[in-house]
mmCIF file of the N, C-alpha and C atoms, coordinates in Angstrom:
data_MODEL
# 
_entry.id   MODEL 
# 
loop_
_atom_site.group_PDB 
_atom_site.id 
_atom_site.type_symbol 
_atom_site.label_atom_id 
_atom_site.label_alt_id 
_atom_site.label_comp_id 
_atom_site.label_asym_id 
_atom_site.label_entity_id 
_atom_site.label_seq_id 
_atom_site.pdbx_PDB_ins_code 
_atom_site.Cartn_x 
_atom_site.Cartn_y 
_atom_site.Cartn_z 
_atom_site.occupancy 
_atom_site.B_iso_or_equiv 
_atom_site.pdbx_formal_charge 
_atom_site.auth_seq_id 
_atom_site.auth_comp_id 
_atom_site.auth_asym_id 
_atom_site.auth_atom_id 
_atom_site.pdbx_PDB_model_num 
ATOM 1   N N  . UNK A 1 1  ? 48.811 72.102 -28.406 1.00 0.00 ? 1  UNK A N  1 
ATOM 2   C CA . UNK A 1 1  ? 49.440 73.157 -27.632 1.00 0.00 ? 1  UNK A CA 1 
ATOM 3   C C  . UNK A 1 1  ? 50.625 72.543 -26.901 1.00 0.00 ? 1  UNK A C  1 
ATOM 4   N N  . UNK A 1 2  ? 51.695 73.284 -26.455 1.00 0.00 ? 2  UNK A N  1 
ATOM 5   C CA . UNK A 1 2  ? 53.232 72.770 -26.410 1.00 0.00 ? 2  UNK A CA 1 
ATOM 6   C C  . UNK A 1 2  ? 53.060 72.881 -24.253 1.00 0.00 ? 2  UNK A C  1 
ATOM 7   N N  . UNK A 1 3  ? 53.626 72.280 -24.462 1.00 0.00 ? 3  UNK A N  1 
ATOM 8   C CA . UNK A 1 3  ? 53.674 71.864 -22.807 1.00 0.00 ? 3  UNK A CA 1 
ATOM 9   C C  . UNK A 1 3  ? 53.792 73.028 -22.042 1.00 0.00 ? 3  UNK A C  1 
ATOM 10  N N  . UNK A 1 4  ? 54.554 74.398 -22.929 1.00 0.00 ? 4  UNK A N  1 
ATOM 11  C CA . UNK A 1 4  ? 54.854 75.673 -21.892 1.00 0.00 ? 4  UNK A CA 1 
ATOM 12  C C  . UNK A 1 4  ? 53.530 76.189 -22.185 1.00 0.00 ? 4  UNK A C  1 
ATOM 13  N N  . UNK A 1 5  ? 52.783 76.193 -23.138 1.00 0.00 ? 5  UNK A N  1 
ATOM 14  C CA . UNK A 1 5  ? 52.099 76.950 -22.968 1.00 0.00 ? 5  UNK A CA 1 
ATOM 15  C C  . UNK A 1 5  ? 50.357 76.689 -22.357 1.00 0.00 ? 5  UNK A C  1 
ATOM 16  N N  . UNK A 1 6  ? 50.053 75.143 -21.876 1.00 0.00 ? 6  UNK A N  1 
ATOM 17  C CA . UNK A 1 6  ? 49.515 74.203 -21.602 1.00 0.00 ? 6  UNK A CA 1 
ATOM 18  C C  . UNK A 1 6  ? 50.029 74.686 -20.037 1.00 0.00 ? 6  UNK A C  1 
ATOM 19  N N  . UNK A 1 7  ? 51.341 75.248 -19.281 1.00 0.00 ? 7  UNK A N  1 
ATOM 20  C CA . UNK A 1 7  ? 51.777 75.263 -18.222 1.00 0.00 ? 7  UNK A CA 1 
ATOM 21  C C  . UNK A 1 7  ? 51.295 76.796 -17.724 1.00 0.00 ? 7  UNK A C  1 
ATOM 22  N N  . UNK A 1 8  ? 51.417 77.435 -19.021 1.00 0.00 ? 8  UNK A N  1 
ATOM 23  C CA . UNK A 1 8  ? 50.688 79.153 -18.442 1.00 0.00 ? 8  UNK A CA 1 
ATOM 24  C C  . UNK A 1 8  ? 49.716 79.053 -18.444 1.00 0.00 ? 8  UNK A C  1 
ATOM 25  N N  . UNK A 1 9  ? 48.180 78.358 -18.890 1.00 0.00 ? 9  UNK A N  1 
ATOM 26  C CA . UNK A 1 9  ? 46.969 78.419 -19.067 1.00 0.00 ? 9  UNK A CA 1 
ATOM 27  C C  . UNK A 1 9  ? 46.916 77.695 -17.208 1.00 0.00 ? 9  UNK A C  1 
ATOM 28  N N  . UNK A 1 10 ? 47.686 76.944 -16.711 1.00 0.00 ? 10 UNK A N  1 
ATOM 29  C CA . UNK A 1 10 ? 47.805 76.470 -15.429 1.00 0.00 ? 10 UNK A CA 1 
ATOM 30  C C  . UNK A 1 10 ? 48.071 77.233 -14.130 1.00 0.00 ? 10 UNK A C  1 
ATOM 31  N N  . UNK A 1 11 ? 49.267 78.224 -14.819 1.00 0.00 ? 11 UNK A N  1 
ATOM 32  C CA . UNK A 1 11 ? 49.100 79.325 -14.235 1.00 0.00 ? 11 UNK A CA 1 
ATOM 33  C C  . UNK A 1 11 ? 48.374 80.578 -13.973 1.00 0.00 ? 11 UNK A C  1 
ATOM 34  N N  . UNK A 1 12 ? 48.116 80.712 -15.183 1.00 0.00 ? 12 UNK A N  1 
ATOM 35  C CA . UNK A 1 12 ? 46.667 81.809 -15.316 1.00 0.00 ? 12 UNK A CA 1 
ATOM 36  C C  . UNK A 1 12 ? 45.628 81.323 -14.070 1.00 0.00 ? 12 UNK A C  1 
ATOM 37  N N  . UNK A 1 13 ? 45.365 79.797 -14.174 1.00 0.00 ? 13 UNK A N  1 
ATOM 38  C CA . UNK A 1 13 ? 43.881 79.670 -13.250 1.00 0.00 ? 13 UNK A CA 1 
ATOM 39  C C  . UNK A 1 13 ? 44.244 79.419 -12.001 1.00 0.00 ? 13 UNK A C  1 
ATOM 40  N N  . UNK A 1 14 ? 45.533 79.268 -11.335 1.00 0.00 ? 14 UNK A N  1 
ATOM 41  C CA . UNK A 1 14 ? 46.371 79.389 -9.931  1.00 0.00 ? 14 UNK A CA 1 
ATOM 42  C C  . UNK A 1 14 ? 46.313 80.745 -9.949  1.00 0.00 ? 14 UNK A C  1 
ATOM 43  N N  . UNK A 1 15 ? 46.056 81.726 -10.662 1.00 0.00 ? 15 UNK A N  1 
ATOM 44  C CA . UNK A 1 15 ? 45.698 83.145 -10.251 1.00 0.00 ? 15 UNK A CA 1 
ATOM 45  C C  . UNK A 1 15 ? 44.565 83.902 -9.871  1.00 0.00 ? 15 UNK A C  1 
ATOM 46  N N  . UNK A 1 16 ? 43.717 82.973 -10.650 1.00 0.00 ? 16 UNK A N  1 
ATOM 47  C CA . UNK A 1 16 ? 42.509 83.148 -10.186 1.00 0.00 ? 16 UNK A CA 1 
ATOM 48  C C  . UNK A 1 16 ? 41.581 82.007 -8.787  1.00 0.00 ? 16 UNK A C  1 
ATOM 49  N N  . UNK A 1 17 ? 42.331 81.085 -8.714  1.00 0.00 ? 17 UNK A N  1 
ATOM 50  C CA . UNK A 1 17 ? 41.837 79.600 -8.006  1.00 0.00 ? 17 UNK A CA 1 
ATOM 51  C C  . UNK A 1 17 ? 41.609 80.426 -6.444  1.00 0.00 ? 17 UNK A C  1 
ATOM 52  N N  . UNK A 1 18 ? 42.343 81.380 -5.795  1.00 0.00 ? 18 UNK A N  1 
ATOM 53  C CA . UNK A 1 18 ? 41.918 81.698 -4.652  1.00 0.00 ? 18 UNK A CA 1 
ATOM 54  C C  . UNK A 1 18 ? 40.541 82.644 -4.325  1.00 0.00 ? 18 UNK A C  1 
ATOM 55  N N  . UNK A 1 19 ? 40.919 83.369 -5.391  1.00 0.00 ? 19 UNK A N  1 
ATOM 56  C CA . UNK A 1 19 ? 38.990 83.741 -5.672  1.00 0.00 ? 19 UNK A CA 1 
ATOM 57  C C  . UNK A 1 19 ? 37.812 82.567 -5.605  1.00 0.00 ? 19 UNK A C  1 
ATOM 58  N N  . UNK A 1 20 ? 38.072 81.667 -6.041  1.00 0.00 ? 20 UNK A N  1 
ATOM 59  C CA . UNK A 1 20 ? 37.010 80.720 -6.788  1.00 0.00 ? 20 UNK A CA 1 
ATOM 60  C C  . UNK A 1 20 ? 37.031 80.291 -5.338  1.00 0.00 ? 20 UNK A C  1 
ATOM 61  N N  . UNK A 1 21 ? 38.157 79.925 -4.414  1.00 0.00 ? 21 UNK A N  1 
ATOM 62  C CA . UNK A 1 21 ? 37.901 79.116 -3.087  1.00 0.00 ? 21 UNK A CA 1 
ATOM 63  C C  . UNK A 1 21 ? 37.652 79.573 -2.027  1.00 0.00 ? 21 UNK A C  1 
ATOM 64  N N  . UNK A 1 22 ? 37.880 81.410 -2.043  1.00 0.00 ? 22 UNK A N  1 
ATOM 65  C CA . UNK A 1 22 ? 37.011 82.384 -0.942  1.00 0.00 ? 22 UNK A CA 1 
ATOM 66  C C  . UNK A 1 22 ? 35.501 82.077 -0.657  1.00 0.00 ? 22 UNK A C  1 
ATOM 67  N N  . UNK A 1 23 ? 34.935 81.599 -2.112  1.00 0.00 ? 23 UNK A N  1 
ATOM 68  C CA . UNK A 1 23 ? 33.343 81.419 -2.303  1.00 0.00 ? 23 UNK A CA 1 
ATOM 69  C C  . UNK A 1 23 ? 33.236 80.096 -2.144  1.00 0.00 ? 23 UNK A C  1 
ATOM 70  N N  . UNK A 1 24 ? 33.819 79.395 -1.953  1.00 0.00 ? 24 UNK A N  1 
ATOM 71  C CA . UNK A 1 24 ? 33.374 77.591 -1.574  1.00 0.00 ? 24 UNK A CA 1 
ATOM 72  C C  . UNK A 1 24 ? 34.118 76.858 -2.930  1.00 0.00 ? 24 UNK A C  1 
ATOM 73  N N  . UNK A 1 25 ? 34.718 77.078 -4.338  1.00 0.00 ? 25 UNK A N  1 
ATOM 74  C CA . UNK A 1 25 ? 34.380 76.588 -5.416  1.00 0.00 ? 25 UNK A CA 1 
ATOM 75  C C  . UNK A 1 25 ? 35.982 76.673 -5.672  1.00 0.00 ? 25 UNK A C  1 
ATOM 76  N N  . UNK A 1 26 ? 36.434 75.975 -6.692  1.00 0.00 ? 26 UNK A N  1 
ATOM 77  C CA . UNK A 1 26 ? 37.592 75.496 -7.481  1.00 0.00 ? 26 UNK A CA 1 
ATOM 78  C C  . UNK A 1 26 ? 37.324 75.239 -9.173  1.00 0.00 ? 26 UNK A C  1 
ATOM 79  N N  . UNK A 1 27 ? 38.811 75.516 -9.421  1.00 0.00 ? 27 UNK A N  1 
ATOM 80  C CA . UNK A 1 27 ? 38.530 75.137 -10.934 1.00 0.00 ? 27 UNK A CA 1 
ATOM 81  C C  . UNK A 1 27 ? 39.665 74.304 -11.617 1.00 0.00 ? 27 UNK A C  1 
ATOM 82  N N  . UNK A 1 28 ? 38.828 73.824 -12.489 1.00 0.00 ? 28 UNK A N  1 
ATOM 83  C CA . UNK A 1 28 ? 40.028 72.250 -13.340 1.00 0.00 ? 28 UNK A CA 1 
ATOM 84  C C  . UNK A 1 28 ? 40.140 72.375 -14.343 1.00 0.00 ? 28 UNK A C  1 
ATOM 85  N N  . UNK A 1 29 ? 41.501 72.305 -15.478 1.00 0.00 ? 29 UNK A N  1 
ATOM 86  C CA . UNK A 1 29 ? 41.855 72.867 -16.328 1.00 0.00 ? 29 UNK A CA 1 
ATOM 87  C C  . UNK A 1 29 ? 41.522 70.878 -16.904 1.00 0.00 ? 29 UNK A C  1 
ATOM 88  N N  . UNK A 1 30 ? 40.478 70.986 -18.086 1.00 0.00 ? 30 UNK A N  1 
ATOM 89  C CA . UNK A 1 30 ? 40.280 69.758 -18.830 1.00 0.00 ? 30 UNK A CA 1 
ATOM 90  C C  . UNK A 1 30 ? 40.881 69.599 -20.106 1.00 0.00 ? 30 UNK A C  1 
ATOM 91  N N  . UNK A 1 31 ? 41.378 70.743 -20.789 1.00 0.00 ? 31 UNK A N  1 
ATOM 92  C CA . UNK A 1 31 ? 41.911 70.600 -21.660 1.00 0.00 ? 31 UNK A CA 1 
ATOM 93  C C  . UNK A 1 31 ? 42.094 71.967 -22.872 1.00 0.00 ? 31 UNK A C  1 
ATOM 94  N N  . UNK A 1 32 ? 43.265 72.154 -23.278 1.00 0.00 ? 32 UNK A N  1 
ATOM 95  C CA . UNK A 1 32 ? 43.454 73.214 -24.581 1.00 0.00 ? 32 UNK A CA 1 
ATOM 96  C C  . UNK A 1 32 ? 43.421 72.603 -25.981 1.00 0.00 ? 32 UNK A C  1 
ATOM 97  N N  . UNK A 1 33 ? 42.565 72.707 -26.557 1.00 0.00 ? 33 UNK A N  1 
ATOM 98  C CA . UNK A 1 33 ? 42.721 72.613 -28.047 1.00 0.00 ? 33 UNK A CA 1 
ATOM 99  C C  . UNK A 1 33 ? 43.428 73.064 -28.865 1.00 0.00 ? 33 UNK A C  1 
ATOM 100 N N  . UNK A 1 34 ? 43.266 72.596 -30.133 1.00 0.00 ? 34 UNK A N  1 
ATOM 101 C CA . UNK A 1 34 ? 44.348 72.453 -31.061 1.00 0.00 ? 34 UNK A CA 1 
ATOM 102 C C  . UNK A 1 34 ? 43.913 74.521 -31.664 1.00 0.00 ? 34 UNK A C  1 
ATOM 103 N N  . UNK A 1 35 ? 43.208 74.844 -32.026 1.00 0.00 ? 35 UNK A N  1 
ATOM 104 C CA . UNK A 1 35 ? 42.580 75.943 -31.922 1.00 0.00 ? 35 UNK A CA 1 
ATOM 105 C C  . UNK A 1 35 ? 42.712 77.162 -30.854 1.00 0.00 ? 35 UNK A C  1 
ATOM 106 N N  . UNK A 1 36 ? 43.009 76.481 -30.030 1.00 0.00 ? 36 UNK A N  1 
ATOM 107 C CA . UNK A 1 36 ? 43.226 77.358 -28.673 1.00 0.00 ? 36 UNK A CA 1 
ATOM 108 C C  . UNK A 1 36 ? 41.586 77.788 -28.069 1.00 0.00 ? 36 UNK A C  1 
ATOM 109 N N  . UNK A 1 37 ? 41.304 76.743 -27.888 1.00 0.00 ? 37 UNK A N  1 
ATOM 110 C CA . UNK A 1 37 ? 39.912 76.850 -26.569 1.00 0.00 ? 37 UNK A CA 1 
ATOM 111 C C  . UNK A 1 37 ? 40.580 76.241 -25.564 1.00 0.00 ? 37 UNK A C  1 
ATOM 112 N N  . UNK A 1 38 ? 40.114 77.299 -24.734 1.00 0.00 ? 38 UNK A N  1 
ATOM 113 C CA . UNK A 1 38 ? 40.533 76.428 -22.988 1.00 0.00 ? 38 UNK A CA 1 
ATOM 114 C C  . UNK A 1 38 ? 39.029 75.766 -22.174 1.00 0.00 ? 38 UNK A C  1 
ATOM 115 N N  . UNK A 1 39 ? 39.240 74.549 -21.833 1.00 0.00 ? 39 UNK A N  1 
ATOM 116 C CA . UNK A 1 39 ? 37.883 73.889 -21.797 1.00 0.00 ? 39 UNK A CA 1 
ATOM 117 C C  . UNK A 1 39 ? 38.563 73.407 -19.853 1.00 0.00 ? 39 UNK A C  1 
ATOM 118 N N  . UNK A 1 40 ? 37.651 74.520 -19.028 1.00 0.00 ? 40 UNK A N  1 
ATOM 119 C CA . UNK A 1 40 ? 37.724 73.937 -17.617 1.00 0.00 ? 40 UNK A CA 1 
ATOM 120 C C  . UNK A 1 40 ? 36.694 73.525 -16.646 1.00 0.00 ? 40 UNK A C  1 
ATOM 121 N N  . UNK A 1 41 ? 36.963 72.681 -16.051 1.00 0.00 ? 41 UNK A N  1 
ATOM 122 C CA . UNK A 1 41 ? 35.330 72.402 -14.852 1.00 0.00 ? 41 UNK A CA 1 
ATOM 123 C C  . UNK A 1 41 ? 35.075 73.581 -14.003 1.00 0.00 ? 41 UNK A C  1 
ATOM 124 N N  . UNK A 1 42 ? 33.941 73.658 -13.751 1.00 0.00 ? 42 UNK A N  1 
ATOM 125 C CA . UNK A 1 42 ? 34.253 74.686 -12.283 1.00 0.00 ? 42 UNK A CA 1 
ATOM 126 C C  . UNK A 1 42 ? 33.694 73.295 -11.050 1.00 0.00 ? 42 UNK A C  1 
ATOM 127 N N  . UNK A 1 43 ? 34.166 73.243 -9.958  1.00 0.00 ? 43 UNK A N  1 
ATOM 128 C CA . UNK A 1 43 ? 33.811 72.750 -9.078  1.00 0.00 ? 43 UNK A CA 1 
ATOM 129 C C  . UNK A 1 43 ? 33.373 73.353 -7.809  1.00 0.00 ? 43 UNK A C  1 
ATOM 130 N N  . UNK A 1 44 ? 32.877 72.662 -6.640  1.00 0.00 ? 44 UNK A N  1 
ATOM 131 C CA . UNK A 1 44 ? 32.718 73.270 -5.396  1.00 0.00 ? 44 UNK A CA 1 
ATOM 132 C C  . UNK A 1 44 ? 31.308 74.191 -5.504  1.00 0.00 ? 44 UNK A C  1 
ATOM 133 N N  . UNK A 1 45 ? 31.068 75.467 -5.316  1.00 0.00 ? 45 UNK A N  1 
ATOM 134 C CA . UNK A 1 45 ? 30.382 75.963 -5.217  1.00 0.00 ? 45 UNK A CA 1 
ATOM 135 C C  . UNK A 1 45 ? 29.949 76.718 -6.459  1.00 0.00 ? 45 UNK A C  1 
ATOM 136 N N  . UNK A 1 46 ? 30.732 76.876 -6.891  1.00 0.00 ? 46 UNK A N  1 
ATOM 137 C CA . UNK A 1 46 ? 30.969 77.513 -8.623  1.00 0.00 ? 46 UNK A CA 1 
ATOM 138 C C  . UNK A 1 46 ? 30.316 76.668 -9.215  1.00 0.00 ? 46 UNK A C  1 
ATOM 139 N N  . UNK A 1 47 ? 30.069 75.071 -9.183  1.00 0.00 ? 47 UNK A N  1 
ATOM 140 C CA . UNK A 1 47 ? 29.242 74.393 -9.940  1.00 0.00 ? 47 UNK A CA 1 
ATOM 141 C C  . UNK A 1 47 ? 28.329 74.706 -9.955  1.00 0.00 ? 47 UNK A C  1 
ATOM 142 N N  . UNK A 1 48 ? 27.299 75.391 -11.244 1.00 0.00 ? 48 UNK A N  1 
ATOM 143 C CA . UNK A 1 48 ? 26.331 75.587 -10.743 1.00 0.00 ? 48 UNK A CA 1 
ATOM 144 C C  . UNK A 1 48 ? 25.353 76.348 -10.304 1.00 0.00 ? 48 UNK A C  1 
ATOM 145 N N  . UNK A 1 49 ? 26.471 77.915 -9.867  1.00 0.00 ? 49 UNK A N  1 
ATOM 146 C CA . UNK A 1 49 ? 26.297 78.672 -9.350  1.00 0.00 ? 49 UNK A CA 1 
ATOM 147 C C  . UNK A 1 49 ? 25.516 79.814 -10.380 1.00 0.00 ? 49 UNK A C  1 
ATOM 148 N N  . UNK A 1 50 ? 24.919 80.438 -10.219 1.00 0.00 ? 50 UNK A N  1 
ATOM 149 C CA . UNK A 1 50 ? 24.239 81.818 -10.907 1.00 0.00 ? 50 UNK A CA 1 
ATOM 150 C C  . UNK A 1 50 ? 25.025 82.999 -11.909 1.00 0.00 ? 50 UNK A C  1 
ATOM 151 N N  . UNK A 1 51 ? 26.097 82.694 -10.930 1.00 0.00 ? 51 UNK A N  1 
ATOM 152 C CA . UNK A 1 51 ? 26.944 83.930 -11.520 1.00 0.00 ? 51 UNK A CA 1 
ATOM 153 C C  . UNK A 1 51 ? 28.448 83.350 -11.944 1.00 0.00 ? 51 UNK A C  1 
ATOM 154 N N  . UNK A 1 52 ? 27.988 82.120 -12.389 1.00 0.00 ? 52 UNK A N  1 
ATOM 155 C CA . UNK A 1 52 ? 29.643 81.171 -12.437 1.00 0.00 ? 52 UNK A CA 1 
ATOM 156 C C  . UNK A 1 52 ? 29.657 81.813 -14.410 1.00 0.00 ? 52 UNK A C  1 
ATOM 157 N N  . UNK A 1 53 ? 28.709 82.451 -14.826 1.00 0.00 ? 53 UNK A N  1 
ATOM 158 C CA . UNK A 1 53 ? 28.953 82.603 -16.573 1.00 0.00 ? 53 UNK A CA 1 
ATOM 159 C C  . UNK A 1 53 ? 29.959 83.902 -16.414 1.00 0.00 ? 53 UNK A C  1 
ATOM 160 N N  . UNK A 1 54 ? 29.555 84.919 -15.636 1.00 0.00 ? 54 UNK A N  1 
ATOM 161 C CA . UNK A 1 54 ? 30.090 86.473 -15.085 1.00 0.00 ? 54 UNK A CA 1 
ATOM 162 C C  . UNK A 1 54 ? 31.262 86.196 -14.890 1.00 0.00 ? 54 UNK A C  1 
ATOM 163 N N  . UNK A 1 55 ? 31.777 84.842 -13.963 1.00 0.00 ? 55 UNK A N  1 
ATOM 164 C CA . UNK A 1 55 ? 32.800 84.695 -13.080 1.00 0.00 ? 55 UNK A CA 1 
ATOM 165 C C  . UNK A 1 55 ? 34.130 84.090 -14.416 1.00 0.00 ? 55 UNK A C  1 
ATOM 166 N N  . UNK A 1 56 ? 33.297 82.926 -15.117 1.00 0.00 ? 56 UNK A N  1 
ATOM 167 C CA . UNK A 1 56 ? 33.820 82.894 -15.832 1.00 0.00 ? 56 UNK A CA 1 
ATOM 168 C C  . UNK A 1 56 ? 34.804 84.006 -17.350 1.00 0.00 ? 56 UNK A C  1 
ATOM 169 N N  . UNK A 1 57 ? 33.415 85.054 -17.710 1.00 0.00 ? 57 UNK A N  1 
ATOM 170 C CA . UNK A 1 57 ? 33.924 85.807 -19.044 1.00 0.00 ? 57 UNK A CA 1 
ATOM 171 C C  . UNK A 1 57 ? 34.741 87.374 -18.265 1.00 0.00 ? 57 UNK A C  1 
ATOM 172 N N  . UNK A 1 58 ? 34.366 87.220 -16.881 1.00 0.00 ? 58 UNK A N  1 
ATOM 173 C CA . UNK A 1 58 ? 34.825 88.642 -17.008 1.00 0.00 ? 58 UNK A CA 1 
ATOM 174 C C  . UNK A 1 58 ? 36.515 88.429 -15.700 1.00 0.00 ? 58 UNK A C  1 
ATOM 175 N N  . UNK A 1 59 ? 36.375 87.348 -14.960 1.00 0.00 ? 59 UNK A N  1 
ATOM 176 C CA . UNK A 1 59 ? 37.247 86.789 -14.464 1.00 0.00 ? 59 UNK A CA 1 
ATOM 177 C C  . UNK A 1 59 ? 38.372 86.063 -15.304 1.00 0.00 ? 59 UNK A C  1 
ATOM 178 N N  . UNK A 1 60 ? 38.001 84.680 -15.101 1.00 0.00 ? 60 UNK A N  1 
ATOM 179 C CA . UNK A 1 60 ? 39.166 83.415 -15.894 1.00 0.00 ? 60 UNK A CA 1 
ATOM 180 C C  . UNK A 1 60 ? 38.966 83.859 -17.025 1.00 0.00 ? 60 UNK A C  1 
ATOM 181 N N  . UNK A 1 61 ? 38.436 83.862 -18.026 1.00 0.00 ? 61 UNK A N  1 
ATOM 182 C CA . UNK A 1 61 ? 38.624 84.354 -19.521 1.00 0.00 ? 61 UNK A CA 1 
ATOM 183 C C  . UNK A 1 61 ? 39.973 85.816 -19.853 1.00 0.00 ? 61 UNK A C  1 
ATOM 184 N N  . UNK A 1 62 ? 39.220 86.505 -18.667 1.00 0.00 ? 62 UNK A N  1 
ATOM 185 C CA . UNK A 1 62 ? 40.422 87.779 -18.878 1.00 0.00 ? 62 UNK A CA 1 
ATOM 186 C C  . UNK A 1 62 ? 41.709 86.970 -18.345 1.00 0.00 ? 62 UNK A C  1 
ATOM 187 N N  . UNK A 1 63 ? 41.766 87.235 -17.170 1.00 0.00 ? 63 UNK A N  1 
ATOM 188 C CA . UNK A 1 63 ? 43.478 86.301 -16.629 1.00 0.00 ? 63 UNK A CA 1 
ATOM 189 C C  . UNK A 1 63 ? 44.077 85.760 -17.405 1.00 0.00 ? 63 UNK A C  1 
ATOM 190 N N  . UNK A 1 64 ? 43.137 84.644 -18.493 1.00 0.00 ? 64 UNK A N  1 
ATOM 191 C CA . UNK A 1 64 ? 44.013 83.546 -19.575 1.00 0.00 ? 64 UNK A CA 1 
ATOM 192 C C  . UNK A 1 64 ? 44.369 84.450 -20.675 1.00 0.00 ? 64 UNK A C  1 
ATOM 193 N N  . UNK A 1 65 ? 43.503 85.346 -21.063 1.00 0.00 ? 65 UNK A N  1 
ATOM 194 C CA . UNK A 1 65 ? 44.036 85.877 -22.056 1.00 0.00 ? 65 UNK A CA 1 
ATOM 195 C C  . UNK A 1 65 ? 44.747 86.918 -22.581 1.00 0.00 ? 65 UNK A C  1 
ATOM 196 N N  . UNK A 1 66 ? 44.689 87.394 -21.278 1.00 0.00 ? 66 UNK A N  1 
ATOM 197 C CA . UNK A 1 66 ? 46.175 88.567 -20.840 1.00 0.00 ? 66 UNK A CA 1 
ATOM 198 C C  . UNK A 1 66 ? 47.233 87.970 -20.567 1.00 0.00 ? 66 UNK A C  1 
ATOM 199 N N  . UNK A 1 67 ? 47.444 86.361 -19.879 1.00 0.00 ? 67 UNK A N  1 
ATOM 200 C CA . UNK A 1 67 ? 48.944 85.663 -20.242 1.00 0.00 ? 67 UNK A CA 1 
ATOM 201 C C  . UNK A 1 67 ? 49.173 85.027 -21.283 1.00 0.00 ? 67 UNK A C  1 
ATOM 202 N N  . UNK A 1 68 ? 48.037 84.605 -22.106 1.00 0.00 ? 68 UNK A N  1 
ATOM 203 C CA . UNK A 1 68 ? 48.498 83.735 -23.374 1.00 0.00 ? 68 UNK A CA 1 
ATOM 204 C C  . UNK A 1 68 ? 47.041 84.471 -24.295 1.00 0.00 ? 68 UNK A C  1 
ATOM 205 N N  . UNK A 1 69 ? 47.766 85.701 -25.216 1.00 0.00 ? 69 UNK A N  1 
ATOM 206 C CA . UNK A 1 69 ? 46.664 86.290 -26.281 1.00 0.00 ? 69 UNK A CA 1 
ATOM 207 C C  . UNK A 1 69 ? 46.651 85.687 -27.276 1.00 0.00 ? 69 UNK A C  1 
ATOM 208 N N  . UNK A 1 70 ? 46.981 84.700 -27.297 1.00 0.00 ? 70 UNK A N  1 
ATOM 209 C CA . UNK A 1 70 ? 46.533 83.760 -28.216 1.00 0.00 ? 70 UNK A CA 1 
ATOM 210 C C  . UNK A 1 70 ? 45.453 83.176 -28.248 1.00 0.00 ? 70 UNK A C  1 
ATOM 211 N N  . UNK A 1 71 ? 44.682 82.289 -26.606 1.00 0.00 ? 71 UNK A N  1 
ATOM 212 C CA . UNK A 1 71 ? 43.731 81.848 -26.222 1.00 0.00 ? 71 UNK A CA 1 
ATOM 213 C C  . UNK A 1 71 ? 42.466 82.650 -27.263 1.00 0.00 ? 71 UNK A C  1 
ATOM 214 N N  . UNK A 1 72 ? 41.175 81.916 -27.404 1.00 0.00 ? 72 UNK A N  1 
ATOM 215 C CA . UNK A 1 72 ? 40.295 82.588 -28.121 1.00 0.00 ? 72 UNK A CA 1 
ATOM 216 C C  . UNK A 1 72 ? 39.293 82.462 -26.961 1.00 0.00 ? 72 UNK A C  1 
ATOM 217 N N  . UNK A 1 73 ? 39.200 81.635 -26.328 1.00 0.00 ? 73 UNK A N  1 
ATOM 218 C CA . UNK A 1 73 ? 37.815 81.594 -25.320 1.00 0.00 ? 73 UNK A CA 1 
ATOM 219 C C  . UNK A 1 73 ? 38.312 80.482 -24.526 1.00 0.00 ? 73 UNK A C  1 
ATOM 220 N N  . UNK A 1 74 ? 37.534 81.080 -23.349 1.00 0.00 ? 74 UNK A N  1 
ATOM 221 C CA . UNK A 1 74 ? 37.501 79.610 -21.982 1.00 0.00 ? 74 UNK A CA 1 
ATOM 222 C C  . UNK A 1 74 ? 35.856 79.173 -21.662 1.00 0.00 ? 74 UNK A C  1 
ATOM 223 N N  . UNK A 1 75 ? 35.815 77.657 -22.004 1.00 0.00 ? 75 UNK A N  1 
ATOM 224 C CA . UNK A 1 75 ? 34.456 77.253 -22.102 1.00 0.00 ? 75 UNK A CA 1 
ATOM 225 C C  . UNK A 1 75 ? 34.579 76.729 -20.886 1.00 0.00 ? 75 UNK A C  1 
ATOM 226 N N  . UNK A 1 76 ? 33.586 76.455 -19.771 1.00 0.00 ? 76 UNK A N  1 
ATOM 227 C CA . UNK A 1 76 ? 33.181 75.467 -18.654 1.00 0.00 ? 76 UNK A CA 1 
ATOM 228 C C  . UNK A 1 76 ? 32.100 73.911 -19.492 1.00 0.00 ? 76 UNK A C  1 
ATOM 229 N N  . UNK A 1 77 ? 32.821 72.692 -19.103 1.00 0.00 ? 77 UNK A N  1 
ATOM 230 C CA . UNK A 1 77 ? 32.466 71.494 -19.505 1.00 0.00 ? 77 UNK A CA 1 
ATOM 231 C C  . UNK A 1 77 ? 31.700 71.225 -17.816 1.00 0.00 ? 77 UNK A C  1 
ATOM 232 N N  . UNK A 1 78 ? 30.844 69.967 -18.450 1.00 0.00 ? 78 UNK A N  1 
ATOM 233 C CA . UNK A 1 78 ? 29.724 69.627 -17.149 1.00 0.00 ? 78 UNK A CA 1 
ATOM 234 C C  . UNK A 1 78 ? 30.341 68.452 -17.009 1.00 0.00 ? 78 UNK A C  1 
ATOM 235 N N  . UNK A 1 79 ? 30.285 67.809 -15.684 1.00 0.00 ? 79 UNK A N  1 
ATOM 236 C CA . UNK A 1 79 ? 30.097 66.860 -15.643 1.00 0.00 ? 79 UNK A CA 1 
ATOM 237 C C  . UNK A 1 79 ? 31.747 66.152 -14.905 1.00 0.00 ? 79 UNK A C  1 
# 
């Protein structure tokens, strides 16, 4: 993936990042594949959390893929 568009998947989750930090939690962009998976941590309180799968598919998943419809899915990595 080309640096601009590696820069909107950055922006997408700076759109959502103040949500995630109202609730205690943050999120880290680990990497876009060649495929177009977006692979991010959740941190803070979101680690972990119950409703971080919800937060993820119906939150960050939408945001990314209403700026870049290309994206196919946003996975959360552990660790």
């Amino acid at each position: 993936m080309d640096k601009l568009k590696y820069e909107k998947v950055e922006e997408a989750l700076e759109a959502v990042r103040p949500y995630l930090k109202a609730d205690g939690g943050d999120i880290s962009l680990v990497e876009v594949t060649d495929d177009f998976i977006v692979r991010v941590k959740l941190m803070g309180a979101c680690n972990g959390c119950p409703m971080s799968y919800q937060t993820m598919k119906f939150g960050v998943e939408q945001v990314v893929k209403k700026m870049l419809p290309e994206v196919k899915a946003v996975e959360t990595v552990q660790g």
